[in-house]
C-alpha positions in Angstrom: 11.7 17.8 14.0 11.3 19.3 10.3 14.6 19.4 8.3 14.8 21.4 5.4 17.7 20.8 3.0 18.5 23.6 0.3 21.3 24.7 -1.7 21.3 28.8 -3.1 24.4 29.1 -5.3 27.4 27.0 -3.3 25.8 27.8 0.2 24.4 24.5 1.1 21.6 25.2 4.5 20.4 22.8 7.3 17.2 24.9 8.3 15.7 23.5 11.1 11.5 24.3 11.5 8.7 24.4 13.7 6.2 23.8 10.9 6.4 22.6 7.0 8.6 25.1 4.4 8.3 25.1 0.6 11.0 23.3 -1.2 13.4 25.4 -3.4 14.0 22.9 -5.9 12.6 19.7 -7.8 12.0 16.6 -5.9 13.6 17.9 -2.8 10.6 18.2 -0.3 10.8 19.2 3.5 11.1 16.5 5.3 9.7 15.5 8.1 11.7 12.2 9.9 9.6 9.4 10.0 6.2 10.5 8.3 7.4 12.5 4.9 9.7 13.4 2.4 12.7 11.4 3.0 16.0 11.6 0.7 15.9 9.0 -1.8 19.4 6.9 -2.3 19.9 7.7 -5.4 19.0 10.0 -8.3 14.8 10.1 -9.1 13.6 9.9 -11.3 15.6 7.0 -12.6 17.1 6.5 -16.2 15.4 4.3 -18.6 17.2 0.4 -18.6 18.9 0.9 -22.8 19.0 -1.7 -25.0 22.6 -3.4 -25.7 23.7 -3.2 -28.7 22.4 -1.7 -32.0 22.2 -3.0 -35.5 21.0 -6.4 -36.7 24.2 -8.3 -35.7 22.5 -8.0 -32.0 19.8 -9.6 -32.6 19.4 -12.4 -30.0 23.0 -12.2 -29.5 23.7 -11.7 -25.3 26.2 -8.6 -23.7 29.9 -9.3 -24.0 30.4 -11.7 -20.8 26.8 -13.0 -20.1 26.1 -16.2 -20.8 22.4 -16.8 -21.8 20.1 -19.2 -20.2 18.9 -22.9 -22.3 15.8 -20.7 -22.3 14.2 -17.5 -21.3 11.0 -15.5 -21.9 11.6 -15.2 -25.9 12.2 -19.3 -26.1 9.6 -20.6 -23.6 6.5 -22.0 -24.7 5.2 -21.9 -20.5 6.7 -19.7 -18.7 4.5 -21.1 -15.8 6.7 -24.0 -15.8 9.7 -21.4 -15.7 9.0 -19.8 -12.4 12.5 -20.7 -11.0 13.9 -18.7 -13.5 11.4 -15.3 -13.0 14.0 -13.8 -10.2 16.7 -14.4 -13.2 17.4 -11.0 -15.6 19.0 -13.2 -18.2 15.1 -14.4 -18.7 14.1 -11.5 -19.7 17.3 -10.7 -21.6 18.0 -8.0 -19.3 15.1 -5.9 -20.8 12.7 -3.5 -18.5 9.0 -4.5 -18.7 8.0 -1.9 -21.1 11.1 -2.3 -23.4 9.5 -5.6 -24.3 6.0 -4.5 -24.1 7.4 -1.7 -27.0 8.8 -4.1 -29.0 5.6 -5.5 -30.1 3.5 -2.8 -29.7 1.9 -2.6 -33.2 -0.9 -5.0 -32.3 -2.4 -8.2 -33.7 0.7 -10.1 -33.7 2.6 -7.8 -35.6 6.4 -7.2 -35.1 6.4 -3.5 -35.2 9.1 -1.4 -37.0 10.8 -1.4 -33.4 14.1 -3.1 -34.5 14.9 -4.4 -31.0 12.3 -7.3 -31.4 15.1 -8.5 -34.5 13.9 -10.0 -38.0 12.5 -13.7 -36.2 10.4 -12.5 -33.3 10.2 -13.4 -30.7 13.6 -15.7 -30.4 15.6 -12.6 -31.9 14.6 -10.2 -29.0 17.8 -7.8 -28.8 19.2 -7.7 -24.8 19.0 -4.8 -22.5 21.8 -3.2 -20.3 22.6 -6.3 -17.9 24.3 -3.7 -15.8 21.1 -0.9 -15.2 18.8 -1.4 -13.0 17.4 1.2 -10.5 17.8 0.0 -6.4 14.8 -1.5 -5.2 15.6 0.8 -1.8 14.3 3.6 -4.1 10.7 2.1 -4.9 10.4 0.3 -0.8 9.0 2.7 1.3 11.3 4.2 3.5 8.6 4.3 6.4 7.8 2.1 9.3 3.9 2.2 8.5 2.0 -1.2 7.3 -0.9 0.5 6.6 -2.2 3.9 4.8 -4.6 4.6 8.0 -1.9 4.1 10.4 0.7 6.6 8.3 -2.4 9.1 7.7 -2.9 9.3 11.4 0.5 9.7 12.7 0.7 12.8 9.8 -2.3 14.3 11.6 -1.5 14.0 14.9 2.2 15.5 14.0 -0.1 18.4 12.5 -1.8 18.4 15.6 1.3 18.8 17.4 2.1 22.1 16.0 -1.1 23.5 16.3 -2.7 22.3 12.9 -4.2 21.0 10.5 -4.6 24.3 8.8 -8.1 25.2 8.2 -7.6 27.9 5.0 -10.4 30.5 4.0 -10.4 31.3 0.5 -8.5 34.3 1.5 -5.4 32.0 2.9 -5.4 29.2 1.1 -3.2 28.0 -1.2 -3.2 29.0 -4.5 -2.5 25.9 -6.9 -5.2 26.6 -9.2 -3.9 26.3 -12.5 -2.2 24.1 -15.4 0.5 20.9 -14.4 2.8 19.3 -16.4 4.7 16.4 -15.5 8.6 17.2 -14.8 10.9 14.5 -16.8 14.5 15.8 -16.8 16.3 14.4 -20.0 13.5 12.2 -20.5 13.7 10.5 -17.1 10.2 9.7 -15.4 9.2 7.7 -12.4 9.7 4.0 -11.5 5.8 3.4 -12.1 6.3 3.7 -16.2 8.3 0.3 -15.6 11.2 1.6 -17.8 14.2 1.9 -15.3 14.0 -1.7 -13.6 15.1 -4.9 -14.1 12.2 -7.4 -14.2 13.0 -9.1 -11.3 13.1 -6.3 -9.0 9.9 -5.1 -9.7 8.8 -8.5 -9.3 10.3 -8.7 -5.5 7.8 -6.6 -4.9 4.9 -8.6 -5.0 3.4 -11.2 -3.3 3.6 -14.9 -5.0 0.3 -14.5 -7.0 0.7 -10.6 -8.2 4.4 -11.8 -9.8 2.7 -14.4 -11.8 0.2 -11.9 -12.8 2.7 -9.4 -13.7 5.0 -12.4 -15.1 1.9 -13.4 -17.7 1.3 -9.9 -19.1 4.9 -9.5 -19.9 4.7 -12.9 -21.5 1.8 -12.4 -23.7 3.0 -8.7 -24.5 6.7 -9.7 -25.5 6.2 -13.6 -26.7 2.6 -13.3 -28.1 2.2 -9.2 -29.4 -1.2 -10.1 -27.6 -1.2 -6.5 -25.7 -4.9 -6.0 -23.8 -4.6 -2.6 -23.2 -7.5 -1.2 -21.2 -7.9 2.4 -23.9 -8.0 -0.1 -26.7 -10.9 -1.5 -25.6 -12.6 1.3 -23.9 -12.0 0.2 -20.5 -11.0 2.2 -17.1 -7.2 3.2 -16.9 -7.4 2.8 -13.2 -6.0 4.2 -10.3 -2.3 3.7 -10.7 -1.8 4.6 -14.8 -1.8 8.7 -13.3 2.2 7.8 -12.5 2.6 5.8 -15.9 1.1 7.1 -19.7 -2.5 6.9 -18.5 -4.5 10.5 -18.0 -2.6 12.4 -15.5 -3.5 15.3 -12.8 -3.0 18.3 -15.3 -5.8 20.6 -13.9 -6.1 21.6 -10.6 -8.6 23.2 -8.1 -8.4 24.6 -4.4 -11.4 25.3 -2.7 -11.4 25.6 1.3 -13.7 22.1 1.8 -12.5 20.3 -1.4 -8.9 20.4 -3.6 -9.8 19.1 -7.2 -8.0 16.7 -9.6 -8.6 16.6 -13.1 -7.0 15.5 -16.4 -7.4 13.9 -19.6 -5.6 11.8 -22.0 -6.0 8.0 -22.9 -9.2 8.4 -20.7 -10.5 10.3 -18.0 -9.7 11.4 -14.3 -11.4 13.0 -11.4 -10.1 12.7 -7.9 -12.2 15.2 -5.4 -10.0 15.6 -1.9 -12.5 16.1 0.7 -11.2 18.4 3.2 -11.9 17.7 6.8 -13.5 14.3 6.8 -13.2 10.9 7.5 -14.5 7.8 5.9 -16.7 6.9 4.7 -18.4 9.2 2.0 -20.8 7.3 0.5 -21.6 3.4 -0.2 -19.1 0.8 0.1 -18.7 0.7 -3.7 -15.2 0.9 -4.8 -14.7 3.8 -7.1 -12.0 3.6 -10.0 -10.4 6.8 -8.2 -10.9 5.5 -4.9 -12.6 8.4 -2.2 -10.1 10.6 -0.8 -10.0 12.6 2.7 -7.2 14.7 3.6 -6.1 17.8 5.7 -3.9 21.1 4.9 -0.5 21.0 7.3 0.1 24.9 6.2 0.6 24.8 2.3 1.3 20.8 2.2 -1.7 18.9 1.7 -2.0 15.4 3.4 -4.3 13.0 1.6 -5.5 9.1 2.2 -7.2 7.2 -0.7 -8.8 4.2 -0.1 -12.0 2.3 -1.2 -10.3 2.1 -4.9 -11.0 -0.7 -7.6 -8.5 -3.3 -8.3 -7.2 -3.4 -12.0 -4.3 -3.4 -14.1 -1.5 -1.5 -15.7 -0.3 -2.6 -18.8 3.8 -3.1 -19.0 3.6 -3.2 -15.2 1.6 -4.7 -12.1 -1.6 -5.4 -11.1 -3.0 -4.0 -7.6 -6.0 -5.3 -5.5 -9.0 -3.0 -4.3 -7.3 -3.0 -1.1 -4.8 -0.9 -2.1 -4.7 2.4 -0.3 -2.3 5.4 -0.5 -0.8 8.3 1.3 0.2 11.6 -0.1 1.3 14.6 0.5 1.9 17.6 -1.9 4.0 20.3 -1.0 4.7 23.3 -2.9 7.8 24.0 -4.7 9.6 27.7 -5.5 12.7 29.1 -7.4 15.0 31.2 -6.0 13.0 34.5 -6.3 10.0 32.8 -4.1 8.1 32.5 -7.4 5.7 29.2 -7.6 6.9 26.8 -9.8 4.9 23.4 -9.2 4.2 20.6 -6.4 6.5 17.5 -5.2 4.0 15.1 -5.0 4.7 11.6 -2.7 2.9 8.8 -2.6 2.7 5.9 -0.5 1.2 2.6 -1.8 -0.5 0.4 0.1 -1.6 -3.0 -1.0 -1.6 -6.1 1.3 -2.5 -8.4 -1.0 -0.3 -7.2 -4.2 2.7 -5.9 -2.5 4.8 -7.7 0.0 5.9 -4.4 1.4 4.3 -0.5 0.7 6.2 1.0 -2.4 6.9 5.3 -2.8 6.6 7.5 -5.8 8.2 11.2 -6.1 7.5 12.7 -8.7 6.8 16.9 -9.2 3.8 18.3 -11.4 5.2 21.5 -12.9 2.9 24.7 -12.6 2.4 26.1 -16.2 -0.5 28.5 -16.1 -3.8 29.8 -14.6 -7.2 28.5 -15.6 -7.4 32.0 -16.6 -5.5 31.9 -19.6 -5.7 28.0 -20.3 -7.0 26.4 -23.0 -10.5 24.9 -22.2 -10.1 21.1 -20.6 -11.1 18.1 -23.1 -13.5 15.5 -21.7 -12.6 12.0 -23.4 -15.8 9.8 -24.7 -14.3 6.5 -26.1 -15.9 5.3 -29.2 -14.8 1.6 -29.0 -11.7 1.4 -31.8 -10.5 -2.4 -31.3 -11.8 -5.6 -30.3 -10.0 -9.1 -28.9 -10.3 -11.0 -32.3 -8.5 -14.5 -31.7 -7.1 -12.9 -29.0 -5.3 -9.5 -30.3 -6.6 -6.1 -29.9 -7.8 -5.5 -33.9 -9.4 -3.0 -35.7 -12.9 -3.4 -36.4 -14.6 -1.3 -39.5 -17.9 0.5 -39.2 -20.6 -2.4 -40.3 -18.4 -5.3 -39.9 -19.9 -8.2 -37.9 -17.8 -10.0 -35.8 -18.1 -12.9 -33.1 -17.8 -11.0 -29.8 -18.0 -12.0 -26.0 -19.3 -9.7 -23.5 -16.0 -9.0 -21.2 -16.5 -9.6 -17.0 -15.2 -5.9 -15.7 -15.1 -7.8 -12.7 -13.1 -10.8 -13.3 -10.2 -9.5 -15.2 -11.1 -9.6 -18.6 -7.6 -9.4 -19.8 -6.3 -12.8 -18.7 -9.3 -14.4 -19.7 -8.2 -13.4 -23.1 -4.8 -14.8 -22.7 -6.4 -17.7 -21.0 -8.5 -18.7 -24.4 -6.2 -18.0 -26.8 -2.9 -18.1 -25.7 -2.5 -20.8 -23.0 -4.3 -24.1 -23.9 -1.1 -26.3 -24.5 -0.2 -24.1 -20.7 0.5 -25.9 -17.3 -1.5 -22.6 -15.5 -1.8 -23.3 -11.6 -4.7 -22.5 -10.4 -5.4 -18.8 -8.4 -6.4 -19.2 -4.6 -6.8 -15.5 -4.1 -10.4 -14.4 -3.8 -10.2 -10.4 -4.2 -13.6 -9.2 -4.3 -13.7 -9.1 -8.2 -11.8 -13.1 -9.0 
């Protein structure tokens, strides 16, 4: 059964379906029980975690009624040795993962003109609201599936059931073909940009070996200013930066055998959805975009991704290249029946990363035809910083410096940390053998 919640004016309708309807507002998709678009339990996307406090007298100085732990991220000197304390948001001083990443953002071990990182950094880190944290209900995935090819099937066959999947002509299909934008009301965006969450609840998340992962990059980033971003150096933004500040899915094109994404930003991104197949489409090679396949249930499109690199996200968690994901994208209009963008869902996948598949909702805003847009830019990245003694520096044309050719496959990012950041360290030793170390 197909429920379909709306609300025109104070009349609040139940419509009940034989096939997939458009949603009439934001972030309110049809929903089908059990496969797609379930309610989330509370509001999405979530506000940002704020900082307690403003002014220098905060500096360091813990919310009325909290009492501080003997030490926490800003005082350690291992956090390896501090693991018992991870699940603990006094650790982090009740900060979200990119509030601290922001507070020494300026690079090369600077202290930034963020005043939250206080005048003694890193010991006079300011607190965050103890008492925000967004419900890790929200980010679990609210379906029974363990795995993206099990959820992708049961979609198609429930498309099946009705008579589908849709196979659209040019003359029927959908027309999406335009200009996105992402929709942030008041500023809010999804959980992905790791500002509404409390450390430790993005870190429940993962498996044992992907919290320490995510544990050390908010370490270096907060304790040590020693941020490895991957456009700093010219490397791939990867699969999951299109829900956070990496190069999002502005441009899009509908064809009947293939639906194009394209944007640029901090890099560059190209997902083709191949209509009508199955894997695989080419060698076993992962791709930094993965290969997609998907299927057209009316005007929602139903898409699996798999065969995708693993990598990292900076301010947030790293996945494996077995992470999969399902989505659909279903069209949204305003009262009038006038298109106005696409709720967009996605399922994540990730047996080795995730202890349980994780959702994203978020809604790309229509804004205007290819027709009357402004041509898309292609991004070539001239290399602007290098890892001297470990922090992402500026390099002038002609200067010659002492440089080590980066592994792409081994996650050049901690071996920085590793060299330059962790000899004095008590770093257990990874088991995990991921295809790429």
């Amino acid at each position: 059964m197909i429920v379909v919640r709306t609300t025109i004016g104070a009349l609040s309708l139940a419509l009940i379906a034989a096939a997939p309807s458009v949603a009439f507002a934001q972030l309110h998709p049809p929903e089908i029980r059990g496969l797609r678009g379930a309610p989330f339990p509370s509001m999405n996307p979530p506000p940002e975690v704020r900082s307690y406090g403003e002014g220098p007298e905060w500096n360091g100085k813990p919310p009325d009624g909290v009492q501080p732990l003997a030490v926490d991220m800003f005082t350690s000197k291992d956090f390896y040795k501090d693991r018992a304390l991870w699940m603990d948001q006094r650790y982090w001083r009740c900060n979200a993962p990119r509030q601290i990443a922001d507070m020494r953002s300026g690079g090369a071990g600077s202290s930034t003109a963020d005043p939250r990182i206080g005048s003694n950094p890193p010991a006079s880190a300011r607190w965050g609201d103890c008492a925000m944290d967004w419900p890790r209900e929200n980010i679990a995935s609210p379906y029974r599936f363990k795995t993206a090819k099990e959820h992708y099937q049961a979609l198609l066959a429930d498309a099946k059931s009705r008579g589908g999947p849709t196979l659209h002509t040019y003359a029927t299909m959908p027309k999406w073909d335009g200009v996105y934008g992402e929709y942030a009301p008041g500023g809010r965006r999804v959980w992905n940009y790791s500002r509404a969450n409390q450390v430790p609840t993005l870190l429940s998340l993962l498996t044992p070996q992907y919290q320490q992962r995510m544990v050390r990059q908010i370490y270096h980033e907060g304790v040590d200013a020693a941020h490895q971003w991957s456009a700093s150096y010219c490397w791939p933004e990867g699969f999951m930066r299109q829900w956070a500040t990496g190069p999002k899915p502005s441009r899009i094109v509908v064809t009947p055998e293939v639906v194009l994404f394209m944007g640029s930003g901090s890099g560059n991104m190209w997902r083709v959805v191949h209509l009508g197949r199955d894997f695989p489409l080419g060698q076993d090679v992962s791709q930094w975009y993965g290969d997609t396949i998907g299927f057209w249930d009316g005007d929602a499109l139903i898409t699996r991704t798999a065969n995708v690199q693993g990598w990292n996200q900076h301010s947030g968690w790293e996945w494996s290249d077995k992470l999969e994901t399902v989505e659909i994208l279903t069209p949204v209009r305003d009262a009038a029946g006038k298109f106005i963008g696409i709720d967009w869902e996605t399922v994540i996948y990730d047996s080795e990363a995730l202890v349980e598949p994780v959702r994203i909702l978020w809604h790309r805003n229509y804004q205007q035809g290819w027709d009357t847009a402004e041509r898309l830019g292609w991004v070539e990245c001239t290399r602007p910083l290098y890892p001297v003694d470990g922090f992402a520096t500026q390099v002038a044309p002609g200067q010659v410096i002492q440089y080590r050719v980066p592994d792409m496959l081994d996650r050049p990012w901690s071996k920085i940390w590793e060299e330059f950041f962790e000899k004095d360290m008590e770093r257990p030793k990874e088991e995990l053998n991921l295809g790429f170390k």
